[in-house]
Each structure stands twice: as C-alpha cells, then as structure tokens.
VEXDO-385494 format. One record per residue (C-alpha): residue number from 0; x, y negated, z negated. Coordinates in steps of 0.02 Angstrom, whole numbers. Each point is the difference from the previous one (the first is absolute). Layout:
   n      u      v      w
 NUM      X      Y      Z
...
***
This chain:
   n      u      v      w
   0  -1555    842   -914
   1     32    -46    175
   2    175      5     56
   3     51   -122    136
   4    187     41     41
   5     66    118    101
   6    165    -27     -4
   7    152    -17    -81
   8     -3   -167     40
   9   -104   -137    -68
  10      7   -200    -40
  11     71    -34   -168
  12    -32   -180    -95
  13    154    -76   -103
  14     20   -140   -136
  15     97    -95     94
  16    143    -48   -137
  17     95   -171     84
  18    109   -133    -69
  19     50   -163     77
  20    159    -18     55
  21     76   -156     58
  22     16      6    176
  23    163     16    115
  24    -90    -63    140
  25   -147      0     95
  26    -77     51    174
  27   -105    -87    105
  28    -58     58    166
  29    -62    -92    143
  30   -107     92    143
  31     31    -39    181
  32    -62     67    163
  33     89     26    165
  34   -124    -24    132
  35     14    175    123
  36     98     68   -144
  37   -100    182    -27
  38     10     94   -152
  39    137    140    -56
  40     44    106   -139
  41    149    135    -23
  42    107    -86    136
  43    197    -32      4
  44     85   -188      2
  45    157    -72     46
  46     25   -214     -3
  47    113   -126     78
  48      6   -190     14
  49   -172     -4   -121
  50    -96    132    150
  51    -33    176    -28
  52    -17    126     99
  53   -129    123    -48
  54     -2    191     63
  55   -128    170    -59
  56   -138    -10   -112
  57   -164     45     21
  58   -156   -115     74
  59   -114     61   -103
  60    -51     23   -182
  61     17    134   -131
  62     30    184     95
  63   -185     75     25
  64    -30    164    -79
  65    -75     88    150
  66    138    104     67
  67    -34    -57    208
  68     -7   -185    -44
  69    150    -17   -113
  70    164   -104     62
  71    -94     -7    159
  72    113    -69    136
  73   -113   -120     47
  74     52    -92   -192
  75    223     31     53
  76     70   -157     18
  77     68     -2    186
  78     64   -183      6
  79    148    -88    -74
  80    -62   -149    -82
  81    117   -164    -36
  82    -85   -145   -116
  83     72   -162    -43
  84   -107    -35   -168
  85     75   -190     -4
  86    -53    -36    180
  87   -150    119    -19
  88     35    113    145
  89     -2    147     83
  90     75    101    134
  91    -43    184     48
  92     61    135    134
  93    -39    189     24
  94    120    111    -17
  95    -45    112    140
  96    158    -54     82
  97    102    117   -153
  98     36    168     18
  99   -133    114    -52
 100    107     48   -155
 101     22   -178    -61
 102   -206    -15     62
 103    -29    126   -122
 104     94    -49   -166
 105    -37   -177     32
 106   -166     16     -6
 107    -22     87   -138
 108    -40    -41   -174
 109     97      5   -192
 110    167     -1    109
 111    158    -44   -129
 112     87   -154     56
 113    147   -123    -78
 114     94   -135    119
 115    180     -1     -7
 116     71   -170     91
 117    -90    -14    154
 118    -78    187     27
 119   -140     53    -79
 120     12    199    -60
 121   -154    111     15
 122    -29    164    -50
 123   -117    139     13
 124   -193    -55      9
 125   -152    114      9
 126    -67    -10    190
 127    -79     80    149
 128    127    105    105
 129    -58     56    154
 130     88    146     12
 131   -108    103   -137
 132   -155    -91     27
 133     -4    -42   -190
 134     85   -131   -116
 135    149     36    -83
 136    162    -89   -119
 137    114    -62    137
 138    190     24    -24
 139     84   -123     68
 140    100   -164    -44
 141    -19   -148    123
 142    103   -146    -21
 143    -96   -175     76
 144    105   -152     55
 145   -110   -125    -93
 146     46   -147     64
 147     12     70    188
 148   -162     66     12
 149    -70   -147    -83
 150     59   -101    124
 151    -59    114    145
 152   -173      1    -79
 153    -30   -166     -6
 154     96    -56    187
 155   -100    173     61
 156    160     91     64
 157     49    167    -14
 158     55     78   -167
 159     13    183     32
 160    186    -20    -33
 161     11    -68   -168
 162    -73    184    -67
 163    113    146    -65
 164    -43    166    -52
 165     75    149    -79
 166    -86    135    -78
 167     36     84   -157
 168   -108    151   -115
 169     40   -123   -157
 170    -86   -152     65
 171   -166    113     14
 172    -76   -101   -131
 173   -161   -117    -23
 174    -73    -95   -146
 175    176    -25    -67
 176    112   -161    -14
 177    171    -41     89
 178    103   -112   -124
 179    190    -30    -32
 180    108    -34   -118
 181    157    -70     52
 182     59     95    139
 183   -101    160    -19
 184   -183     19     61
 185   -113    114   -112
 186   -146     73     85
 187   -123     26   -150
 188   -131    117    -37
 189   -141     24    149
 190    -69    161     48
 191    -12    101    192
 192   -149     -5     34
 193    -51    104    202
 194   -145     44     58
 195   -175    -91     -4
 196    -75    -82   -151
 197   -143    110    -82
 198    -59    -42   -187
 199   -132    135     29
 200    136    143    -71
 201     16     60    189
 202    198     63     60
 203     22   -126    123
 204    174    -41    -60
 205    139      7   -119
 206     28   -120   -127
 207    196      2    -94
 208     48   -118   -107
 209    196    -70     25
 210     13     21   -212
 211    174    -81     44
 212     96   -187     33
 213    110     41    160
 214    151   -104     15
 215    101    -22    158
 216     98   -124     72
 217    -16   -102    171
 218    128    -80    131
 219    -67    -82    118
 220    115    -73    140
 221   -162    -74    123
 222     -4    159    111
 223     44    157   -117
 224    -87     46   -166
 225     73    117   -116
 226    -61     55   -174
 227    103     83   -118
 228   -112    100   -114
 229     37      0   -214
 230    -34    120   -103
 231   -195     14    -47
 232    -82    -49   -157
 233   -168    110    -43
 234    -96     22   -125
 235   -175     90     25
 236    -69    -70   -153
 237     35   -201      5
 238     49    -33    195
 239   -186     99     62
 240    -61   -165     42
 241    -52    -93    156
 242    -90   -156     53
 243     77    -87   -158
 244     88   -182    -27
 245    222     12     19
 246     45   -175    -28
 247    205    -62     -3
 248     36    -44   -177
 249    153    -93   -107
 250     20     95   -149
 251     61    -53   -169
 252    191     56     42
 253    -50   -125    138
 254     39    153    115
 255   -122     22    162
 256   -138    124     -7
 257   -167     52     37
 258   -171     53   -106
 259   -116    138     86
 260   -156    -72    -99
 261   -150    113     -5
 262    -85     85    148
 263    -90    151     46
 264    -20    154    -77
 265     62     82   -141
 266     54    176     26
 267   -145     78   -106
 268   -136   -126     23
 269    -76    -96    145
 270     46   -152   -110
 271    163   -155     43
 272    134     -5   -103
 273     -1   -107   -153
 274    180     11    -30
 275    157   -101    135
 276    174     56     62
 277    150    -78    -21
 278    128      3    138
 279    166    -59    -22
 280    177     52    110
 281     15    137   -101
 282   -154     80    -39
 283   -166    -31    -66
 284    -97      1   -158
 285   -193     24    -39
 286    -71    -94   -105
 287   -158     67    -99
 288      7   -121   -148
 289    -68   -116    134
 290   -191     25     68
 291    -45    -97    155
 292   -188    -51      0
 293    -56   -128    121
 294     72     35    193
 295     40    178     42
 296     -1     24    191
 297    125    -97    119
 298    -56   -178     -2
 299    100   -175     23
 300    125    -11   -122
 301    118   -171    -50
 302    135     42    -87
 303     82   -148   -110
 304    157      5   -125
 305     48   -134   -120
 306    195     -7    -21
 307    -22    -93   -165
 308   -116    100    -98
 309     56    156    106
 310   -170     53     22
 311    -82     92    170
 312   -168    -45     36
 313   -104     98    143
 314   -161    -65     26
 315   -136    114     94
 316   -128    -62    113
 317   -173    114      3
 318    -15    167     97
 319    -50    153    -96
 320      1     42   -191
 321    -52    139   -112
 322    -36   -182   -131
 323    -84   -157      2
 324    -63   -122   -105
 325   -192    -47      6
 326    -59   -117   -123
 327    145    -12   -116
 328     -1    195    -25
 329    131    116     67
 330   -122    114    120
 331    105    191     52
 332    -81     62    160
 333     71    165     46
 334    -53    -15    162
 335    109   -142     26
 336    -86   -122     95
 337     47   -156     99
 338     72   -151   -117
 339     10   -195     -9
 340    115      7   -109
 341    165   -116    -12
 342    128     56   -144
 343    184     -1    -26
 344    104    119   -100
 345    164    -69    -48
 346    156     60    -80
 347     85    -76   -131
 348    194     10    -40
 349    -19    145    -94
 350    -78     86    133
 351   -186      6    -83
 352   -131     -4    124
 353   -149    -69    -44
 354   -167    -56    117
 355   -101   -142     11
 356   -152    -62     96
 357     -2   -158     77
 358   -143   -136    -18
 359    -21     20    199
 360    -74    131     91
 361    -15     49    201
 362   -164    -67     45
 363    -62    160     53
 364     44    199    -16
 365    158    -31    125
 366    172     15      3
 367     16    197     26
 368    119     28    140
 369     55   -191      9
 370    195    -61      4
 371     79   -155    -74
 372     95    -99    117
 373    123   -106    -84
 374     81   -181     53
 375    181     58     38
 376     57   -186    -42
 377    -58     14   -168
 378    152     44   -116
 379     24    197    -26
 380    117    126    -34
 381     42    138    129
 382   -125    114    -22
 383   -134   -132     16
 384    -51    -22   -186
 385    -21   -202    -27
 386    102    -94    -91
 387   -133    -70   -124
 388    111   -145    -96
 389     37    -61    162
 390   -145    -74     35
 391      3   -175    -37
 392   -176    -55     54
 393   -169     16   -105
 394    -65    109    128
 395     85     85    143
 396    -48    102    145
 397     81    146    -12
 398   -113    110    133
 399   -151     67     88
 400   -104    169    -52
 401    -46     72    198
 402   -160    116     23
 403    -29    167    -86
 404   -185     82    -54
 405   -143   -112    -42
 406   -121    113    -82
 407   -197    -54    -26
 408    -20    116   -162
 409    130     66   -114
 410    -39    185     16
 411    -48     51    190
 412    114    136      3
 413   -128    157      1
 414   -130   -109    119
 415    112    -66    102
 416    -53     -4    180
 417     99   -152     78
 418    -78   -142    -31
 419      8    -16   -198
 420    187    -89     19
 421     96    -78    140
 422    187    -54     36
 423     -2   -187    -57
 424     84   -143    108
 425     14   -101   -131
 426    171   -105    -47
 427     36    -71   -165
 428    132   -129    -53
 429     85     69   -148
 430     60   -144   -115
 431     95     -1   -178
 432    -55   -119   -126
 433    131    -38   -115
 434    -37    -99   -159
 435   -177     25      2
 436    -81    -44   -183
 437   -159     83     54
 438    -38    208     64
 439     50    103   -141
 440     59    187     48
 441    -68    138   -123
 442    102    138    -56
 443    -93    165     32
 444     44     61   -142
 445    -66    194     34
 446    142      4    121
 447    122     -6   -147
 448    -64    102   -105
 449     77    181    -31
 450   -170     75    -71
 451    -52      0    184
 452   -190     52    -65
 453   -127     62    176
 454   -160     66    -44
 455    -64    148    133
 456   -154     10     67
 457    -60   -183    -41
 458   -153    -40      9
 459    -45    172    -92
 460   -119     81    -93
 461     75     -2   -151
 462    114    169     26
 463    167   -110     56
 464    183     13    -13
 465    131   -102    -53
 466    187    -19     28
 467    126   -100    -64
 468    190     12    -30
 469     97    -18   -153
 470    173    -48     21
 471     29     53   -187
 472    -80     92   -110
 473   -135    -99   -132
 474   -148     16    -64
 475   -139    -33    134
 476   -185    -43    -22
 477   -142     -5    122
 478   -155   -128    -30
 479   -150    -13    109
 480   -111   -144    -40
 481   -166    -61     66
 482     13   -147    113
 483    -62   -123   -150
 484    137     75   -122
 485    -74    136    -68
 486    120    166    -56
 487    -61    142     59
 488    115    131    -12
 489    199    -26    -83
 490    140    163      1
 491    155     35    -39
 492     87     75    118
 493    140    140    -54
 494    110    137    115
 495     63   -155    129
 496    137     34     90
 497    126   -143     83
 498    -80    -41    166
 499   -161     24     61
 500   -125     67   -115
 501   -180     55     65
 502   -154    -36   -101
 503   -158     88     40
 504   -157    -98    -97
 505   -199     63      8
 506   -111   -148    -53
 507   -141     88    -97
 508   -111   -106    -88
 509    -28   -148    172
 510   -165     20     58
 511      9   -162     89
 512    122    -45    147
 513    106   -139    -23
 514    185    -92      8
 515    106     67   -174
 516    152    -54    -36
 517    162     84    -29
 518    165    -25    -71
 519    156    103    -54
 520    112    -70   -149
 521    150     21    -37
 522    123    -90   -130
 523     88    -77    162
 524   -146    -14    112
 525   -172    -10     59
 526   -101     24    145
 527   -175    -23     54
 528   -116     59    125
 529   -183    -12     51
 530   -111    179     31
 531   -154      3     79
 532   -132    135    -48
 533   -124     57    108
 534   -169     61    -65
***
C-alpha cells in the first residue's frame, strides 16, 4: 500500500453540522480604489477628521522562505501615508527627515499600536537596525501627534517634531496587540523575535514568546512620556500566542474588556489556537468550551454590541485559518492556508460563545495583515466597540477594511518565492444591514461541541488515529460507514477517561481507497467526520 503522508499533518474533511439562525445583522462590503494608493499589510494607524495616517508595514506579500530575501528592506514601508477615503485621496512623505531610531521602528512591520486622544501609541515592531546588520524586535514606544503630522503631510511641512520616543526592555514585543481598558493599556501576547528570518532550521536568531499581558500606565503631558509598569500576567500555556485577533469587547456585566481570539501556535504543535482569552480589569479567563474555526491570524475585525439583547458580536474578515468551508463541508487543513472567509462569533448574556459564518465572503484569499478603520461619528462606547441599537438606518456605513495579503493560492507557504501573494491596495466600505429578511448566518455547530473529535493523519491508509474529549464519562461508540451508508465496522469503546481520549484504528479488510465516514456517539452528543484512504 502506498503511503502518501509524511507528516503529522494532513487535510481532514468534516460534516459540516449548521443550523439557521435568524440573523442580528448583516455585512455588506463595497470595494474602492485610491488611485496612487499602493498596497500594505502589517502597518500601524491613527485617524482624525475622517483621514488616517498610516505608518510600518511591509510592501510586499507573504515573508519568502529563503533566508537572504526575507523582510528585505527594499518591502519596509519608509513613507507616512495620509488617505481621505471620502474625498479619495492621498498624501505621502519619507521619513528620512526622523531620527534614525524613529527610521527604524517606523518602518517596521507587526508594530503594536492604540490612539489615545490625539497621539497615536506604537510599540515594538520587527525591523532592520543598522547597527547589527540584521533585523531585530525594536523596543521602543513612540507617541505620533496625529492630527499634526497629518496636517504637515498634506501642506508638505516639516513634522520631525510631532515624534517622541522612549525606550523600554518591556515594549520589545511584535505580533502582539496594544488595547485598553479604561485607563490601563494591556500589551498582549507577541513574541521577541532578533535576528534574521530562516525557516530552513538555521540559528540565525532567537525567537521568545512574551507568554504574558503587560499592563502599565501612560501620562502624557505633550512633551514628557512616562509609563508606570503593573504587575505581569503570564501564562506559558494560554498567552504563547502571536499574530492573533485582540478586539475591545462589552461584556455581559456590561464591564469593558477584550478577547485574544485564536492565533499562532500552540505550545506543542505548529497548530493556532482554537480556544480565546478573556480580559477583564481584573484578570482573565480562558475559555476552552469555545473552539474558534473560521479566522485565526490577525485580520480586520468589527466589533458590535447590542445593549438590548446584551449580546457581543465580532465579525472577522478573511486572512488565515487552520478551517474553511468548500462546498458545504467543513474542510481542516493543517497547514492552514489563506481564507475568504467572513464569520462572526458572538457572545450572548450568559457569556456562551458561539461562531457563525456569514453568507458573504472576501472575494479572494485576502485580508491577512489588513486593519479595520472605523467611522469615529458612528455611535460607540470608549473603547471603540459600536453601539449596534443605535443605528437607526437600514444600512449604515460603519468603516473601511485597508490592505493586508492577497494570496493567489491558499497554500504557498513551502513554495513561496515572492510572487505567489502581494500586499493588496484595495479599500472596502464596510456597511451594516439591519432588518435584512434575506442572508441567513449558519451556526458551525463543531465549534460548540465538547467531543472536539480530529482524526490524525487524514487522508491515510487506513492505520489512523482519533481523538476526542469527553467532558463526562458515558458510554462512547465509534462507526465508520461507506460513503453510500454502509457499516463497516461499530465498537464500544471502554477505559475512557474525562478529557481527551486517543483512539488508534487499523482498517483491515479495505482493499479499495476511498472517503469512509466516521462518527462518535454519545447519549449527549455526536460528531462526524470524513477519512480518506489511500490505496
């Protein structure tokens, strides 16, 4: 029998198990172009009077795997770039006029930012720094007078005053998120990451993960910044995560927050995190009866709360996920390629979290790297999240999804030589459609369920395992049936334990390939998955 895989990982086929739920809401997006406007992806914003004001990211696609071409300079964003996206717009200036220090950071890409008033906060970054002729996690925080240096930009004046910058071992970080919640800013998760990029296994740098949420707090009187640093969350097991959506929440106490959702990777496995965060003012809480399938790398988010029905909806736009759906089936890729996806997970008033994906996609593998700008008029609370009863009209424009990676295939990640994805300059109008009789959101049901079945390798050759969880003990039985219905093998399975249980299965009596289907039962649930066998 030939064997095909060589890996751990593989591409696993699930019954998709949906139910219609009547819609909140619904999205509709509207592409525009800029003409001039270039694309970006992994860059920092800041807005005021409807312009932003654009610093970092990268020029260029995906990072290429060979070692000497990877966050070349020649893809650092060296410009500050102001758009207007009502008068369709732009303004750009280099910032060779900076320090080399602010050159540095500001240029570089997966910086942490939040705006506070009228500055715009950015940390860390991972960039080229001169001074060891290789790339490394910058650690600085610059504060940005948005308004001034918009302003300067577009009347082409000087701006090398509106730029402060202290420096600070605990604002070493990249791929994280800079959020607040009332007057405390949280600097989540992200890793250090120095030295130069090499997939190939090489030691051209050090990689350490933050494992931590870093609190501090900020005065700011126009000419001196200080932070006063909090004591340090971490946790090694749930905080390892990077490149991953934070997005401001109201939670059911109607309290502020913020949800790390997914990201990238799990401390034992090159795979993102199923499971979210919650942060609150005093503390946080994982939460693993919750499995996040559809958007797992940092992507636009818009984050909505209904006041009535105190519910939280988030919805996700693209970017990278270890799911889609193809076809009305569920498809798990473990090499998690590029999405189209569009899904929301919302949480209810008793804090359930459940996912659903919406009857509009991206209309192409994009949105990886992107940011959601949102109208400032539009009624919100303070930390951003919009006020969803508020708005009175049918449909309301409630902001614009900027750049990020627009891949041509999902998985280019072990070919990819440069030109297989590109930073998009593509805008989109992001409009709310309230009382809508028509788009239907499906419940992905898998994401609920506590049996959380994966079959490993898949497709196989009929020697496969199988693990699930049991969040009690009952009896369990394991089914695998042709594709047309057909039992072919039924058991009982005895000596389970509560949480995850490993099944290890030898097909025997298959002497043709095909697609099987299986399913564990319980008395309280039941989940199903397609296997492919190899010949």
């Amino acid at each position: 029998m030939k064997k095909k895989l060589t890996t751990f990982l593989g591409l696993i086929f699930l019954s998709l198990a949906v139910f219609s739920q009547s819609t909140p809401f619904n999205i509709y997006i509207d592409p525009m172009n800029i003409s001039g406007l270039g694309g970006l992806q992994a860059y920092s914003f800041g807005q005021h009077n409807g312009k932003w004001l654009v610093v970092g990211g990268r020029l260029d696609g995906l990072h290429r795997r060979q070692p000497f071409a990877a966050f070349d300079v020649a893809g650092n964003n060296n410009q500050i770039i102001v758009i207007d996206p009502v008068t369709k717009q732009k303004w750009t200036a280099p910032i060779t006029s900076l320090s080399v220090a602010l050159q540095e950071q500001l240029s570089s890409t997966n910086m942490e930012f939040h705006q506070q008033g009228n500055y715009l906060y950015v940390i860390g970054g991972y960039g080229y720094n001169a001074k060891t002729a290789a790339r490394k996690t910058f650690n600085n925080l610059t504060a940005i007078d948005v308004p001034a240096v918009i302003n300067a930009v577009i009347g082409g004046t000087s701006f090398t005053s509106y730029f402060r910058q202290i420096s600070d071992d605990q604002f070493a970080v990249t791929g994280g998120h800079l959020k607040k919640i009332n007057n405390t800013f949280y600097l989540i998760c992200g890793n250090k990451f120095d030295g130069n990029y090499n997939p190939m296994g090489n030691p051209t740098y050090t990689q350490v993960y933050t494992n931590a949420i870093r609190k501090f707090n900020l005065t700011d009187d126009g000419t001196t910044i200080t932070v006063t640093h909090l004591p340090t969350i971490t946790d090694a097991a749930n905080l390892h995560r990077r490149d991953y959506n934070a997005v401001p929440q109201i939670l059911p106490n109607g309290a502020e927050g913020i949800t790390a959702f997914s990201g990238v990777f799990q401390p034992t496995i090159d795979l993102p995190f199923l499971n979210c965060v919650n942060i609150d003012s005093t503390g946080y809480a994982v939460n693993n009866t919750f499995q996040q399938f559809y958007n797992h790398y940092h992507c636009a988010v818009l984050p909505l709360y209904s006041t009535s029905k105190n519910e939280m909806h988030n919805v996700f736009f693209g970017g990278i996920a270890q799911y889609y759906e193809s076809a009305g089936v569920l498809v798990q890729d473990n090499n998690v390629p590029f999405v189209n996806t569009i899904a929301r997970v919302t949480r209810d008033a008793n804090g359930t979290m459940a996912e659903y994906k919406l009857p509009v996609d991206m209309p192409s593998l994009l949105g990886a790297g992107a940011e959601f700008m949102p109208i400032a008029n539009i009624p919100q609370f303070n930390n951003e999240v919009f006020k969803l009863d508020d708005f009175t009209a049918d449909s309301t424009l409630v902001g614009y999804i900027y750049g990020g990676i627009s891949s041509t295939a999902a998985n280019i990640f072990f070919t990819n030589t440069g030109t297989q994805s590109s930073a998009s300059s593509q805008i989109f109008k992001v409009y709310v459609i309230k009382n809508s009789t028509v788009g239907i959101h499906n419940l992905n049901k898998q994401s609920n369920g506590t049996l959380k079945v994966q079959v490993f390798p898949n497709p196989n050759d009929g020697n496969f395992v199988v693990k699930f969880n049991l969040n009690k003990i009952a009896e369990t039985k394991i089914s695998i049936f042709s594709i047309d219905g057909k039992k072919i093998e039924e058991r009982i399975l005895t000596n389970l334990v509560l949480g995850e249980n490993i099944f290890q299965r030898k097909i025997k009596n298959l002497e043709l390939g095909g697609t099987y289907i299986l399913t564990i039962e319980t008395h309280y649930e039941k989940a199903t998955q397609k296997i492919i066998i190899e010949p």
